[in-house]
Residue, then its C-alpha position, 0 to 999 in steps of 0.5 A: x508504542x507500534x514498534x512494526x512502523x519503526x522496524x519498516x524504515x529502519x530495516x530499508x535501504x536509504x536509497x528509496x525514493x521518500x518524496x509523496x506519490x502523486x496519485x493521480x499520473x497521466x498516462x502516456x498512451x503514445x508510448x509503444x505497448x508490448x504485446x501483453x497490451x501493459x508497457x514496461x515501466x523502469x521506474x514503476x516499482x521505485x515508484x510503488x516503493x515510494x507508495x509504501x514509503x508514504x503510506x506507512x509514515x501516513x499511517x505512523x501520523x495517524x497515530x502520532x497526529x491525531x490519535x495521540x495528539x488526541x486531536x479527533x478530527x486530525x485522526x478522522x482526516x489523516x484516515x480519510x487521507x490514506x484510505x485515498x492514498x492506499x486506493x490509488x496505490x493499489x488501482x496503481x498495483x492492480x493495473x500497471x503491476x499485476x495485469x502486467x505479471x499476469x500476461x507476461x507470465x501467463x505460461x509459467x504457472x507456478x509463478x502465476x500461482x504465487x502471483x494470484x495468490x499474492x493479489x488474491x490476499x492483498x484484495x483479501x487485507x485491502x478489504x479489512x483495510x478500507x472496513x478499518x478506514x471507513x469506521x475512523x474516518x468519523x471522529x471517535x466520541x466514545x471510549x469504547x471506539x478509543x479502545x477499538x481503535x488502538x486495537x484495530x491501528x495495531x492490528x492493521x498496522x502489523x498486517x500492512x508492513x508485513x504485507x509490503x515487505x513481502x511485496x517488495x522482497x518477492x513478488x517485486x523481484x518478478x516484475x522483468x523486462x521482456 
């Protein structure tokens, strides 16, 4: 039925790492910062790749698990899951990924734009996202909330997938070494 999960994995490389994130990393605070204060990290944006891998394939479950299935308590925890999952990844963004884009790129200011203006809309879709996760995260009883939920799954859903292949196709392209 939701043809925008199906066409996010099927239009990505195979080379993605898919095992879940672990949302909750230690930070090594002995490694040698630069000095916009925010390391470098190799792996950071594989590793957010990975984030998106997962939370798209959660939400596809929501779907398939608990919605479908008519499991209304499945459909409640699998929510309540990727609202937990979709906040560490996005504390895990706005931490190691833009403070990062934002210091090093401080003195290029049409990237500094695009780079606002891309974080200024993902707090904008994270806001309807976390709104969509706190009224599901409850069983839905009535056939109004059924109905209100197919929709708002397909409308979150579209606007999801299409934001993280924006991320991924462009503002991940800015996220350099010195």
């Amino acid at each position: 039925m939701f043809g925008f999960i199906k066409n996010f994995f099927s239009d990505r490389p195979e080379s993605v790492d898919t095992r879940e994130p672990n949302p909750i990393q230690e930070v090594d605070f002995t490694r040698k910062r630069n000095h916009y204060g925010v390391s470098y990290d190799p792996h950071l944006i594989d590793n957010l790749k990975g984030d998106h891998n997962h939370l798209v394939g959660l939400y596809g479950r929501i779907w398939s698990e608990g919605f479908e299935a008519n499991d209304r308590q499945k459909t409640a925890d699998l929510v309540t899951q990727f609202k937990r999952d979709f906040q560490a990844h996005l504390l895990k963004e706005n931490v190691k990924f833009y403070v990062y884009l934002e210091q090093k790129l401080s003195d290029d200011s049409s990237s500094m734009d695009l780079v606002k203006d891309f974080r200024s809309e993902m707090n904008d879709i994270a806001q309807a996202v976390i709104r969509f996760c706190k009224t599901y995260s409850k069983p839905i009883i009535t056939a109004e909330q059924k109905q209100s939920f197919e929709k708002d799954f397909e409308t979150v859903g579209k606007v999801l997938t299409h934001r993280v292949s924006l991320e991924e196709n462009e503002l991940y392209t800015l996220y350099q070494p010195d």
